[in-house]
C-alpha positions as CSV (number, residue, x, y, z in Angstrom):
1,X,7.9,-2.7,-2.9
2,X,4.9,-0.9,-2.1
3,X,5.6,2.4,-2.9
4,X,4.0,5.7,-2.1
5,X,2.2,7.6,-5.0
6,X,1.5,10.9,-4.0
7,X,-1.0,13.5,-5.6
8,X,-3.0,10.9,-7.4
9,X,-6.4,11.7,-7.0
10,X,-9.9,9.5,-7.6
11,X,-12.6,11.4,-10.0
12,X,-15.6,9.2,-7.5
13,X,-15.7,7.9,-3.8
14,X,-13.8,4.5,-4.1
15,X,-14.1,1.2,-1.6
16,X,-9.9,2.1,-1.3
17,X,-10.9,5.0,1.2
18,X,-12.3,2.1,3.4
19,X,-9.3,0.2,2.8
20,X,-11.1,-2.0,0.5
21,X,-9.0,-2.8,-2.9
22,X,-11.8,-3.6,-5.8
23,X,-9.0,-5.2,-8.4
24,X,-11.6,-4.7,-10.9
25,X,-11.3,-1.0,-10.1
26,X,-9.0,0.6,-12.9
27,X,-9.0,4.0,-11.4
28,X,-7.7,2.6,-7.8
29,X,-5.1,0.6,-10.2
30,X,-3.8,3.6,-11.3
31,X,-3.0,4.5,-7.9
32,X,-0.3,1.9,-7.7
33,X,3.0,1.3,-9.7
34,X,2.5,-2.0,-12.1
35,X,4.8,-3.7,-9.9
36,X,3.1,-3.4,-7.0
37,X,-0.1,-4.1,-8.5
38,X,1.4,-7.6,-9.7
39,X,2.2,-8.0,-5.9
40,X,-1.4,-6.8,-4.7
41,X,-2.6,-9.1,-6.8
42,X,-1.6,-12.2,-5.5
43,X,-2.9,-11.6,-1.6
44,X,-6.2,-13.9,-2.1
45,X,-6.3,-14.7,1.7
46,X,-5.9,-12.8,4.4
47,X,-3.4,-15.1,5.4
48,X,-1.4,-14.1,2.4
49,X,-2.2,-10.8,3.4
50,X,0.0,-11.1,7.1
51,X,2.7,-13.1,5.7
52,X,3.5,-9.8,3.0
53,X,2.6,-7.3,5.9
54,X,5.3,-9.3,8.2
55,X,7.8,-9.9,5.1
56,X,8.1,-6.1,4.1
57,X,8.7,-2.5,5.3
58,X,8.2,1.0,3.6
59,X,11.9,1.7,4.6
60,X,15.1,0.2,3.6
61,X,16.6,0.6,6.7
62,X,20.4,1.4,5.1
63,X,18.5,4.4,4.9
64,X,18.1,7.4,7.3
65,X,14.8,7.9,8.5
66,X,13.6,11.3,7.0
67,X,10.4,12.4,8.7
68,X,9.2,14.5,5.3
69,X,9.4,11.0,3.2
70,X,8.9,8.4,5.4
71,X,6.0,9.6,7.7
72,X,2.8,8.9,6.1
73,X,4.2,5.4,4.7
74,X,5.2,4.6,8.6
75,X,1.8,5.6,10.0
76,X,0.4,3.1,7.2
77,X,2.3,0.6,7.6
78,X,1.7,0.7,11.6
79,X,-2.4,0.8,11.0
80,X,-1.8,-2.2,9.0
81,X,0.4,-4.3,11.7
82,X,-2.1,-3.0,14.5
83,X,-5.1,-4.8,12.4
C-alpha cells in the first residue's frame, strides 16, 4: 500500500506540494496507483487519517532495508508520524 511513483511530474503548481490532496484534482490522481487512490479516498477525518498512518509502513520489513529504495519513502513516512 502506498507506493512510491517516481518521475511523475505535474504540468501546474498543485495544493499536493503543500501536502494538500484536492481528490477533485485528476493530475495529482495520476500521481498514485488506482489502489492507493481507493485507499486515499476513504481518509475523510483526520482521525481516519492517524489510524492508516499508525496501521501501515512503506517497508515490508521481511525485507532488507535498501537505502537507494527505501530512503525517500522513510523520510515521508517519518514527516507524517512527527505531524
Amino acid at each position: 500500500m502506498y507506493s512510491i511513483i517516481r518521475e511523475k511530474t505535474l504540468s501546474t503548481e498543485s495544493l499536493i506540494q503543500s501536502w494538500t490532496i484536492d481528490l477533485s484534482d485528476l493530475e495529482t490522481k495520476r500521481l498514485f496507483s488506482d489502489e492507493d487512490w481507493c485507499e486515499i479516498k476513504k481518509v475523510q477525518t483526520t482521525a481516519d487519517l492517524r489510524k492508516v498512518i499508525e496501521s501501515t509502513s512503506y517497508w515490508d520489513k521481511n525485507e532488507p532495508f535498501d537505502q537507494e529504495s527505501h530512503f525517500d519513502a522513510e523520510w515521508a513516512e517519518l514527516v507524517l508520524r512527527n505531524l
